[in-house]
matplotlib code that plots the C-alpha trace (Angstrom):
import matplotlib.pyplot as plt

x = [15.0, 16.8, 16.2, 17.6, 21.2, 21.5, 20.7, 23.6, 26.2, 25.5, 26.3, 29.4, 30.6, 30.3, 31.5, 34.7, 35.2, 35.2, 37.9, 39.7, 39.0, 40.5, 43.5, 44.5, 42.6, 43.5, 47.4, 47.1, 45.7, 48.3, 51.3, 54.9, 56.4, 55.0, 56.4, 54.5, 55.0, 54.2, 56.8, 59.5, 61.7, 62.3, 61.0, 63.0, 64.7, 61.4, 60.9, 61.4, 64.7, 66.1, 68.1, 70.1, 67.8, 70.1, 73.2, 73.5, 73.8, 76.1, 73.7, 73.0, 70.3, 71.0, 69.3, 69.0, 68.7, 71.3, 69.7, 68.8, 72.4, 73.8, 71.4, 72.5, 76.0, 75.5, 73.8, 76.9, 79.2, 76.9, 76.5, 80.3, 80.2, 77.4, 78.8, 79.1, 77.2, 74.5, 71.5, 70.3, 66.4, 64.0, 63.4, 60.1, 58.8, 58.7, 61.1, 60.5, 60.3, 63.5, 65.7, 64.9, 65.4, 68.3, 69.6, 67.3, 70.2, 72.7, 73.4, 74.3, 77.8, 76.2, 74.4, 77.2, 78.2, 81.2, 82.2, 83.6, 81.2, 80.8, 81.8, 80.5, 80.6, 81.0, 82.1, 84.6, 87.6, 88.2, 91.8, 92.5, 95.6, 96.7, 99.0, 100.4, 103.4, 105.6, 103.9, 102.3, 104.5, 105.4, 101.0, 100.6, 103.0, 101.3, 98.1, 99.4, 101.0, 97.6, 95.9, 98.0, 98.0, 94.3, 91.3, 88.1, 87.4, 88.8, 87.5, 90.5, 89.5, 92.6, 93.1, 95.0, 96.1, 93.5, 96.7, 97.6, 93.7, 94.0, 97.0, 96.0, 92.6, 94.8, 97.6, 94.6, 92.8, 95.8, 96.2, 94.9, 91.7, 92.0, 93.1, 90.9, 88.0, 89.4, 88.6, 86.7, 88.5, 87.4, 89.6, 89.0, 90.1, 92.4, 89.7, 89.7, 86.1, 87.3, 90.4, 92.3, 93.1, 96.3, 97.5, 96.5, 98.1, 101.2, 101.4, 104.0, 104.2, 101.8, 98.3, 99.3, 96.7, 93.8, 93.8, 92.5, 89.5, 88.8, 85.6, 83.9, 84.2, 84.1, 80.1, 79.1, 82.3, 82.1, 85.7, 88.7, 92.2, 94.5, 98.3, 100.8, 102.0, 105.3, 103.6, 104.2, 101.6, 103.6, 100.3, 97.0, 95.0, 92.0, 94.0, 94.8, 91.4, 90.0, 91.6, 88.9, 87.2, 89.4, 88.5, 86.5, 84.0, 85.9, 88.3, 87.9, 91.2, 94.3, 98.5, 101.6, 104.1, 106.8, 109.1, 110.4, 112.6, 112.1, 116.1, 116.2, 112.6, 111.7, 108.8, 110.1, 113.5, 111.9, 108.5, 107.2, 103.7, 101.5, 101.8, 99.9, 102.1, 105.8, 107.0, 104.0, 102.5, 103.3, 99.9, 101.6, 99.4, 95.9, 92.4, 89.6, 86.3, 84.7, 81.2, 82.7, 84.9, 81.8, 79.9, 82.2, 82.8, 86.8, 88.1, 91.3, 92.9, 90.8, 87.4, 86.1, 83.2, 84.1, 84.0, 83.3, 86.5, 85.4, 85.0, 88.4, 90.9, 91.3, 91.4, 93.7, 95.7, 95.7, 97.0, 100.2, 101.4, 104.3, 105.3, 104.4, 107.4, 105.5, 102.1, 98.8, 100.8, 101.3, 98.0, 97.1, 99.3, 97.8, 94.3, 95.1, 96.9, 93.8, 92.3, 94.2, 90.7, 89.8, 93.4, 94.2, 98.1, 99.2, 102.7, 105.5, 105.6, 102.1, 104.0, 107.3, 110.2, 114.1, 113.9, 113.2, 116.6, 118.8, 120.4, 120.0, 117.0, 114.3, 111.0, 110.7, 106.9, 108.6, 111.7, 108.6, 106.2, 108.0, 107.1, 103.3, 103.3, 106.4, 106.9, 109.7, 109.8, 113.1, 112.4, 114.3, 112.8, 114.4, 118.1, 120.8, 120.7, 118.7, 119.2, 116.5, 113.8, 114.2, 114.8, 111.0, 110.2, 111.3, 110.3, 107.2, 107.3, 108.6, 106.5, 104.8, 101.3, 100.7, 104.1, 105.0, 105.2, 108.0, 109.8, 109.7, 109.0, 110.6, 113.7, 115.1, 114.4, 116.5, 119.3, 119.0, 119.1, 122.8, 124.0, 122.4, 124.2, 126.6, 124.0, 122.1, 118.6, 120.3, 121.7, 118.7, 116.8, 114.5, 112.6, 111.7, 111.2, 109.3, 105.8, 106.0, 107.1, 104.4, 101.3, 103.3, 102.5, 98.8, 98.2, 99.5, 97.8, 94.5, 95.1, 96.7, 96.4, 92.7, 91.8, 93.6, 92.4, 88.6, 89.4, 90.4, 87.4, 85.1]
y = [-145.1, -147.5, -145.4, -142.8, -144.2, -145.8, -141.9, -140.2, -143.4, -142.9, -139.4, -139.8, -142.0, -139.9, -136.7, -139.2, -139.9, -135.9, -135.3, -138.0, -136.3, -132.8, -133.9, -136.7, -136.1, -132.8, -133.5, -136.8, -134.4, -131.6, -131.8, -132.9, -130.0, -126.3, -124.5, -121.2, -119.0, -120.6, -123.9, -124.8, -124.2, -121.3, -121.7, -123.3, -120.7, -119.3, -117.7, -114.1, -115.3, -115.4, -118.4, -120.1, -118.5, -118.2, -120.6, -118.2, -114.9, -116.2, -116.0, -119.0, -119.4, -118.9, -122.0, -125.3, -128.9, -131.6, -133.4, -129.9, -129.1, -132.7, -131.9, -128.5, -129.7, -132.3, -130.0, -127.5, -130.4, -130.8, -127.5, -127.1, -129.8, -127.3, -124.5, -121.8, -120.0, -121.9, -120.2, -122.7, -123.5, -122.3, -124.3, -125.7, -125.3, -128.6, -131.2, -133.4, -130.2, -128.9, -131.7, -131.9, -128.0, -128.3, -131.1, -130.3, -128.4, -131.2, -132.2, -136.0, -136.6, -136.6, -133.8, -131.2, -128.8, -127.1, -124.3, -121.8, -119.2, -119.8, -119.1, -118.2, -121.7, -123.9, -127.0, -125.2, -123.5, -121.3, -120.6, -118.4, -118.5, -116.9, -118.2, -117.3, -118.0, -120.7, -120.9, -124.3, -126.5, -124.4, -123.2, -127.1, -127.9, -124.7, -126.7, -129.9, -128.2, -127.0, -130.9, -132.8, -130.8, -129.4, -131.0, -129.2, -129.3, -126.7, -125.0, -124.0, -120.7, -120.8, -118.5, -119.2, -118.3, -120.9, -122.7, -123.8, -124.9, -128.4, -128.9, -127.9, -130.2, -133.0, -133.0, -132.3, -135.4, -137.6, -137.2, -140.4, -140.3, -140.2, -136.6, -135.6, -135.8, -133.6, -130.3, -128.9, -126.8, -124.4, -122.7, -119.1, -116.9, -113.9, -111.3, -107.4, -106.1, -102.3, -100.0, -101.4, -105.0, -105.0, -102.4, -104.6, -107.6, -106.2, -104.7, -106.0, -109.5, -111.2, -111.5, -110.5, -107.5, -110.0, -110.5, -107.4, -108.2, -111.3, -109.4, -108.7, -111.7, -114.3, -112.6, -115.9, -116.5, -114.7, -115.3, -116.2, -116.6, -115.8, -116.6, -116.6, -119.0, -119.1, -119.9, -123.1, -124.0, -125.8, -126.2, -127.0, -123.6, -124.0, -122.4, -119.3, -119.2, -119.0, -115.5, -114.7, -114.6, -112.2, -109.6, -106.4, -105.0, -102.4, -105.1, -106.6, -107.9, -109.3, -109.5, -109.3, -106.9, -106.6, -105.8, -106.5, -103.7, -100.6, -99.8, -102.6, -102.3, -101.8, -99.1, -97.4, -96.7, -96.1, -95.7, -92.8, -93.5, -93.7, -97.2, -98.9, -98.5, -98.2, -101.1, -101.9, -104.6, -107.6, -109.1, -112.7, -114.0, -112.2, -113.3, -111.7, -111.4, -110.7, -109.6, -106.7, -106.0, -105.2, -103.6, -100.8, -97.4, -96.2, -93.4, -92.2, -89.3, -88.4, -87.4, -86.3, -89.1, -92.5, -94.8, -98.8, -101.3, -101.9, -97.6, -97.0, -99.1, -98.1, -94.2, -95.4, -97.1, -93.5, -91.7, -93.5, -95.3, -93.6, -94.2, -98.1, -100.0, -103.5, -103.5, -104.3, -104.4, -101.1, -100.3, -102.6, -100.7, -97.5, -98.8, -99.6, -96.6, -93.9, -97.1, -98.3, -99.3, -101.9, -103.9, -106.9, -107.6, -111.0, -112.2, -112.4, -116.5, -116.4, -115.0, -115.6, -114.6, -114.8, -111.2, -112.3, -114.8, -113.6, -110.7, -112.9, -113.7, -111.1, -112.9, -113.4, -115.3, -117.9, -118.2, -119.1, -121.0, -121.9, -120.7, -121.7, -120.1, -120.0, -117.7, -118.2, -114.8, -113.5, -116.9, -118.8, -121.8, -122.1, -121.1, -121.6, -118.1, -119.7, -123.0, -123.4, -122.4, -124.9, -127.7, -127.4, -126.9, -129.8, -132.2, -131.4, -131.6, -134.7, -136.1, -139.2, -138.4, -142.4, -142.8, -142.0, -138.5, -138.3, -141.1, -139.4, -135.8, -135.0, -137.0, -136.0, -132.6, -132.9, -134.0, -131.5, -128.8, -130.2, -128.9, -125.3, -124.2, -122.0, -118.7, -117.3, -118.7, -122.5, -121.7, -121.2, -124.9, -125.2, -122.1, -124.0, -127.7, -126.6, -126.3, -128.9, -131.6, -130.4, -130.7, -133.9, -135.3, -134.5, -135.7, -138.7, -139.3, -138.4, -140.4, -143.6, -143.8, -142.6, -144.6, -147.9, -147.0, -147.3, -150.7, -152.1, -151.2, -152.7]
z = [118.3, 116.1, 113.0, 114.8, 115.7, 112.2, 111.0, 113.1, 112.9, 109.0, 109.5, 110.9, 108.5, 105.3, 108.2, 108.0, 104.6, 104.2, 106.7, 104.7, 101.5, 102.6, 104.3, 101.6, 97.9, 97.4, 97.6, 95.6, 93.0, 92.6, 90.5, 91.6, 90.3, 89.7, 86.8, 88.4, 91.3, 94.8, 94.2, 96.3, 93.1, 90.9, 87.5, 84.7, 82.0, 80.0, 76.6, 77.9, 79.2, 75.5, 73.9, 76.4, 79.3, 82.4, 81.2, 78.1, 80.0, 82.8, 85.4, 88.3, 90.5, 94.4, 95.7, 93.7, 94.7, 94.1, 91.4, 89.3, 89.9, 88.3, 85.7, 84.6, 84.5, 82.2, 80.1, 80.3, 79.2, 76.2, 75.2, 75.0, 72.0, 70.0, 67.7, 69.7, 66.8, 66.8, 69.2, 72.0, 72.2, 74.8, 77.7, 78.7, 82.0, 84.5, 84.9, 81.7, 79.8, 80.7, 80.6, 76.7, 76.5, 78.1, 75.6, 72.7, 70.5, 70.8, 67.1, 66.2, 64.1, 61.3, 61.8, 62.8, 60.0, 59.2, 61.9, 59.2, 57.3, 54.0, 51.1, 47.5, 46.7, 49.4, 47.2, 44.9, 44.4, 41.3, 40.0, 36.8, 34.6, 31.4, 29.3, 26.2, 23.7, 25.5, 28.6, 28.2, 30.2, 32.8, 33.2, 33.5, 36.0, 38.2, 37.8, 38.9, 42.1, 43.0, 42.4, 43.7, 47.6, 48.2, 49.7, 47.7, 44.3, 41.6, 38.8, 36.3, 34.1, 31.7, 29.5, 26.1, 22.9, 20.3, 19.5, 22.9, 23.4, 22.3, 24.0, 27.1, 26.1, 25.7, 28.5, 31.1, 29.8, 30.2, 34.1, 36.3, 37.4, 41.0, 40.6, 37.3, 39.6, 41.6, 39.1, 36.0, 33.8, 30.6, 28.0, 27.0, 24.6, 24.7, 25.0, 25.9, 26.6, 26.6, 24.5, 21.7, 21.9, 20.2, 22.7, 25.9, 24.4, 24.0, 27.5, 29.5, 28.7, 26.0, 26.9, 30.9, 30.9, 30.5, 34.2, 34.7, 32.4, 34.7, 36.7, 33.5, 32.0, 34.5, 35.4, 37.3, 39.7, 42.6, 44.0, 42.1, 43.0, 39.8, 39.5, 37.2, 35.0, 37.1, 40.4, 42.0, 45.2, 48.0, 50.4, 49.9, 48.0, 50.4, 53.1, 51.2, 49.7, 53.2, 53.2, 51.8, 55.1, 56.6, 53.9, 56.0, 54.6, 52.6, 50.7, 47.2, 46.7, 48.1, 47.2, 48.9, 49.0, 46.0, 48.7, 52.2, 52.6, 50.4, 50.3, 47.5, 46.3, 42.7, 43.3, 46.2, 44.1, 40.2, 39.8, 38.3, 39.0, 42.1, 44.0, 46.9, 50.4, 51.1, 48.5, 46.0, 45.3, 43.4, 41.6, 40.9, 43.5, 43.4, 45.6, 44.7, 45.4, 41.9, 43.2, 45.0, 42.5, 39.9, 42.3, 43.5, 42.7, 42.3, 43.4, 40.6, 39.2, 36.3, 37.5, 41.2, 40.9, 41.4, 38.2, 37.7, 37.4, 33.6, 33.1, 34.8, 33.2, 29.9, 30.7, 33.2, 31.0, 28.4, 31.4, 32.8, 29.5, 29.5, 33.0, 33.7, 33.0, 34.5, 32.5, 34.1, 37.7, 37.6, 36.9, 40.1, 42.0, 41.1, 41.2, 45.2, 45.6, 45.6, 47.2, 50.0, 51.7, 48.9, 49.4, 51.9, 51.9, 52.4, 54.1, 52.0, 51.9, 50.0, 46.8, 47.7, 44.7, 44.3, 45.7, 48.9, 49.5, 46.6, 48.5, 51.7, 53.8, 54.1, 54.8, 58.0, 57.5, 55.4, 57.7, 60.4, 58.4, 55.4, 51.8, 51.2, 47.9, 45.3, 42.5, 39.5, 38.2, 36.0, 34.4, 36.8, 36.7, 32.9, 33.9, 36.4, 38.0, 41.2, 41.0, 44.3, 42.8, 39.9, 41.8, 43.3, 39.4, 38.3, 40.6, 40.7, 37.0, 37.2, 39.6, 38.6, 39.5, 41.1, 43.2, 47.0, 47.6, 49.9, 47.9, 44.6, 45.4, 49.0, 49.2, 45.4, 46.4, 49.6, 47.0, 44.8, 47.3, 48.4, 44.6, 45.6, 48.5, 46.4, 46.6, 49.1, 48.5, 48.2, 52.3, 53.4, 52.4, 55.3, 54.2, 51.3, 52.5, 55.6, 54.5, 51.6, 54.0, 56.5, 53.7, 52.3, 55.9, 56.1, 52.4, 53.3, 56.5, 55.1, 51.6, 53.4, 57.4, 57.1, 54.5, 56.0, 59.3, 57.8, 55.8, 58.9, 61.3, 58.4]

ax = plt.figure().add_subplot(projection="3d")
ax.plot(x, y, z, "-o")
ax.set_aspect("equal")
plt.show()
């Protein structure tokens, strides 16, 4: 009998510890949080939900619990510090797994890149020149306009006569270190790779026709800005080469207008050839993306087929000879005229000439923004027709390369301009001052304030 009651009372113990089991193991066991159906909570974002899951596409859940909530907004405030470019991660599923999805694509400072697309090169800058006869002072003082304002790096392609060579060599070599760094230059010869030589050298102005030669010989740049000799850059040249970006996917090349108003323009009055638009174009100032250039196919006026840049200028050149009174910007113009598609015009103050203030103000982007780019033509930085323009000649040129900006560049301009205000372009001084004060500013903030700024934290 007592083996019997030990039996059952043994029995009910282990009938106990079941009971026990069922009721409390079994939750012990499962989970917190279920990623899968049958939770209290939808699932996180998954990978069939696609980068960014439901944040990405707009979309919110209906029910969600405070502390999800406080979570997702954090992660919203984050995001908004991401490049909006840049695709978001997928999310994990349960808690710990989404919270580092959610924060997974923030980058550290010194991770984050640039925003902008890039470029062909994303460290430098090429700028092309030609220069010929007396042209050596006034090609060096362009150059110095374009180190002293911009941020990137430059490579010079200059393009001389072999006597100005060692000149060039040697006036290059004497600038300060501080802004030698800045670029690399090389000196080419005059050279024609198609038609009689001779011929395109006498085009125009001497050696002028070699910039259209620049694509075929310059096989390893991909974009290029070229100027004249004449041209004077009053802002930094990283901002007109990021034009480059705005180029569709039709355009190769870039100039402003030669006119504002075709009732005084050159083309629209005499030309007795075919020009781009209502005014033409003036090819002072010409971007270029060199790639596209060599790899497209012209449409012209001497065959139905279209015909390579190198195959199409000097039959080009055979055909209107007679009629092009301004040389290889003729042919430009003609070039863009059975090719409108191929052409991005800038605003008037990226090439901005006498024409447009000598019979009074008709540029209403540099009346706005100031002139960004100048350009001497008719020689006037060398005479006293418009005493404006070579004012900002020679102080640049005089510039010592070391001193205060404002103090020896800005403030003897201002007085110069007060002898000016006899003609037209001389009345109108803030065109001119405008953006060369306004890039004066941030070269000095980023040269001084920054650099002081840094000293002092260390």
């Amino acid at each position: 009998m007592k083996l019997y009651c030990k039996v059952v009372a043994l029995a009910l113990c282990l009938a106990l510890l079941l009971l026990l089991y069922l009721f409390v193991g079994s939750d012990a066991d499962e989970p917190p949080l279920k990623a899968a159906a049958g939770g209290s909570r939808p699932a996180r974002a998954s990978s069939s939900s696609g980068p960014g899951g439901d944040f990405a596409a707009g979309r919110f859940r209906p029910v969600q619990a405070a502390e999800e909530r406080e979570e997702e907004e954090e992660a919203a405030a984050a995001q908004a510090q991401v490049s909006k470019r840049e695709p978001r991660l997928h999310r994990k599923t349960g808690r710990r797994g989404a919270a580092r999805g959610k924060f997974a694509n923030v980058r550290r400072p010194k991770d984050q890149k640039h925003s902008a697309a890039p470029l062909s090169s994303p460290q430098w800058m090429h700028l092309a020149v030609v220069a010929c006869g007396d042209r050596l002072e006034e090609t060096l003082v362009m150059l110095k306009s374009a180190v002293l304002f911009s941020y990137r790096k430059l490579k010079f392609h200059i393009f001389a006569e072999d006597s100005l060579k060692p000149e060039f060599e040697r006036k290059l070599q004497e600038w300060p270190p501080s802004y030698t760094k800045k670029f690399e230059y090389n000196v080419y010869p005059i050279a024609f790779s198609v038609g009689n030589a001779q011929e395109w050298k006498k085009l125009f102005k001497p050696c002028a026709a070699q910039r259209l030669f620049l694509p075929t010989i310059l096989k390893d740049v991909d974009s290029l800005l070229y100027v004249d000799t004449d041209v004077l850059f009053l802002r930094p040249i990283d901002d007109i080469w990021g034009f480059l970006r705005a180029f569709n996917s039709t355009q190769l090349a870039a100039m402003a207008p030669e006119h504002e108003i075709p009732k005084i323009g050159w083309y629209s009055r005499f030309a007795r050839h075919p020009y781009y638009g209502v005014t033409g174009v003036n090819s002072g100032v010409m971007l270029m993306n060199l790639t596209r250039i060599r790899n497209a196919q012209f449409k012209n006026s001497m065959i139905p087929t279209g015909l390579t840049w190198e195959e199409m200028l000097y039959p080009l050149y055979q055909k209107y000879k007679n009629y092009i009174t301004w040389g290889d910007q003729d042919l430009l113009n003609i070039i863009f005229y059975f090719n409108p598609e191929c052409l991005y015009l800038f605003p008037c103050q990226w090439n901005y000439r006498p024409d447009h203030c000598m019979y009074g103000s008709n540029c209403k982007g540099a009346e706005e923004e100031g002139v960004s780019i100048l350009h001497g033509n008719r020689g006037v930085y060398h005479d006293d027709k418009q005493p404006t323009f070579k004012a900002l000649y020679e102080v640049i040129r005089d510039f010592p390369f070391e001193d205060n900006l404002f103090q020896s560049m800005y403030y003897p301009l201002q007085s110069k301009f007060l002898d000016t205000v006899h003609t037209l372009c001389g009345r109108i001084p803030q065109v001119f001052l405008k953006q060369i004060e306004r890039t004066m500013k941030k070269v000095y903030e980023s040269r001084v304030i920054v650099n002081v700024g840094a000293n002092f934290r260390l």
